[in-house]
C-alpha positions in Angstrom: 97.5 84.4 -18.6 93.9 82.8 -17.9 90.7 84.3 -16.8 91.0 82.4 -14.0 95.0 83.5 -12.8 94.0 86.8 -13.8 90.6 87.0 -11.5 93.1 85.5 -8.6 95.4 88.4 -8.7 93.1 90.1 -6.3 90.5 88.8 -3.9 88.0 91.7 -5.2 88.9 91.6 -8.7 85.3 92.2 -10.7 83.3 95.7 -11.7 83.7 97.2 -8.0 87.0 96.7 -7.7 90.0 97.9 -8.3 92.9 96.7 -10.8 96.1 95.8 -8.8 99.4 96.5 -10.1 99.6 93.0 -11.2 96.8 93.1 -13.6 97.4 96.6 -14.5 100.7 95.0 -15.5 99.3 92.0 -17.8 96.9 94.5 -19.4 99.6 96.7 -20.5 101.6 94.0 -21.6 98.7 92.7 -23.5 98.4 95.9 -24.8 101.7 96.5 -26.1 101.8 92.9 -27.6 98.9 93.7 -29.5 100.5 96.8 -30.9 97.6 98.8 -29.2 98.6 101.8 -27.1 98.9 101.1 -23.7 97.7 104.9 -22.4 95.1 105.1 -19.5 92.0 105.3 -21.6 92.8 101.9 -23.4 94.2 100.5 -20.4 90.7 101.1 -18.8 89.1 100.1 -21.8 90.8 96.7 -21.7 90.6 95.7 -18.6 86.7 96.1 -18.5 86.7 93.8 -21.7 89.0 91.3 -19.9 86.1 91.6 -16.8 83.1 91.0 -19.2 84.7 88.4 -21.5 85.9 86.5 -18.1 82.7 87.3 -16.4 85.0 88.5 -13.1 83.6 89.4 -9.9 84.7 88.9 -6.4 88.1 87.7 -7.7 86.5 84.2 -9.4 86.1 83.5 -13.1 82.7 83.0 -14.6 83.4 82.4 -17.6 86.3 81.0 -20.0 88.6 80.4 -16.7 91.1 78.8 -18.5 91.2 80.6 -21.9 94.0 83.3 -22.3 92.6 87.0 -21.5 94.9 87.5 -25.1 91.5 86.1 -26.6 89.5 89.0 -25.2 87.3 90.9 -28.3 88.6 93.9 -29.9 92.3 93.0 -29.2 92.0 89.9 -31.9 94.4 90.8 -35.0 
């Protein structure tokens, strides 16, 4: 998944907003893929990082729109 698909997934996707199921989804996937627990803090934790590293707000991509959220810092192996 993109920065940009996963900025779509919610019209107020950004800082002020909150995650929809879909994204909470895609994190915890991400999570899991990365062998990284997938409990509430980290969850949290990620999808902040997936906001900053896509620069997200108001459901549009800033930054790295079509590079995989996968690439986000910290999650790297």
């Amino acid at each position: 998944m993109t920065c940009a698909q996963y900025a779509a997934m919610a019209p107020d996707t950004g800082l002020n907003g909150n995650a929809t199921k879909e994204q909470i989804a895609a994190v915890t996937a991400m999570l899991l893929r990365h062998n990284r627990a997938a409990d509430d803090q980290n969850l949290h934790l990620a999808i902040l990082q997936v906001i900053a590293y896509c620069n997200i707000y108001g459901g549009h991509s800033g930054s790295n729109q079509d590079a995989a959220i996968d690439g986000i810092p910290g999650l790297r192996n």
